[in-house]
N, C-alpha and C positions, 0 to 999 in steps of 0.2 A: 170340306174342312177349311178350304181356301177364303170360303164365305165368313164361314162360322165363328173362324182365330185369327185371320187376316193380319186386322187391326195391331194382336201381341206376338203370333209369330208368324216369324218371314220365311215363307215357303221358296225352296230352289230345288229346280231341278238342275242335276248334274249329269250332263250328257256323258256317254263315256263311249264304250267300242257297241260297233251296232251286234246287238242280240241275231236280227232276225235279216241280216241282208239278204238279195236275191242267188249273191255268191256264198252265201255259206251254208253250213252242215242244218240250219234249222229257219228256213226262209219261212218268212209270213204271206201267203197269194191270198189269202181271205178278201173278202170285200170290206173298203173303209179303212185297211191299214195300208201306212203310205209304202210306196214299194220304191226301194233304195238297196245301192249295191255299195256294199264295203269300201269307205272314203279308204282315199290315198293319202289326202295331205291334210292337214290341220284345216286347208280352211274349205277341204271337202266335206271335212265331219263339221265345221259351223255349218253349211249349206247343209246339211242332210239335218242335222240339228234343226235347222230351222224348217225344214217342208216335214219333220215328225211334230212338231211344235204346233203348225197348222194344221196339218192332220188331225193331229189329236186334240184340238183347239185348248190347247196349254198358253194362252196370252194373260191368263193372272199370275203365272210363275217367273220370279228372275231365273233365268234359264245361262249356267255356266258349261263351259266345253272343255272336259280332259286333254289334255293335250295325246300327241299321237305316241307315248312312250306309255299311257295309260296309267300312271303310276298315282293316279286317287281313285281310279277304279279299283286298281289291285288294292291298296290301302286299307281299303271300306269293304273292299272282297263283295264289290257293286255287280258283279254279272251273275244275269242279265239283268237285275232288278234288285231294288231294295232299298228300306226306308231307316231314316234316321232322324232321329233328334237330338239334336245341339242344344242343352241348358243351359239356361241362363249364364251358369258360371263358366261357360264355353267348352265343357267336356259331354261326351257323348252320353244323353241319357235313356236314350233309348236304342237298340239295333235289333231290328226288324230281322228273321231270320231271312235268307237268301230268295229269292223269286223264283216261280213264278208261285209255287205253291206257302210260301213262305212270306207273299206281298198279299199282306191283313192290316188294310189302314182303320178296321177298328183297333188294332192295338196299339197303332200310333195315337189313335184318336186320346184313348185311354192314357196313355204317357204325356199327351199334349195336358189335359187338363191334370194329371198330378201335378208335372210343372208350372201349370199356372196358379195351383193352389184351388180348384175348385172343386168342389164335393164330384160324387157319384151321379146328384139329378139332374135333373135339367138346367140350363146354360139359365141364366139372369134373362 
């Protein structure tokens, strides 16, 4: 999608409390996810922010960091995941139900072009 809307909309990830630490109740060991243990301090979650960023080779995304009181995670009710779109007129026009089962970025996809005002077919 990043390809696709680029251009009209600005894609950000919003890092918030890690889902999958190696300290916590739901760690990730798979191969190819980066293995990170529950920051301490604000500028442990930019650092872990940033080696899940390269992991997950997310360098098209402006990537912002919740601070460590969590309060736009709680907000957006973002854990562990979950997508959003901000319209034009800067009010939420799309929310994505909760992840991981509920992170269906055809539905965003779908919200993205109502707001841009494009049909059903194929992109231009």
């Amino acid at each position: 999608m990043q390809k696709e809307y680029g251009d009209e909309v600005e894609f950000v990830l919003v890092y918030i409390d890690e889902a999958h630490a190696l300290d916590s109740a739901w760690p990730i060991l798979r191969g190819g996810a980066p293995l990170v243990e529950e920051p301490l301090s604000y500028e442990e979650r930019c650092a872990v922010a940033r080696k899940c960023a390269v992991g997950l080779a997310l360098r098209d995304f402006t990537i912002v960091v919740d601070r460590m009181d969590n309060k736009v995670g709680r907000a957006y009710a973002a854990h562990p995941d979950r997508l959003y779109l901000v319209g034009k007129d800067g009010r939420i026009a799309f929310a994505g139900a909760p992840g991981p089962r509920g992170f269906r970025p055809e539905e965003l996809e779908r919200a993205i072009r109502r707001e841009l005002g494009l049909d059903g077919g194929e992109r231009d």
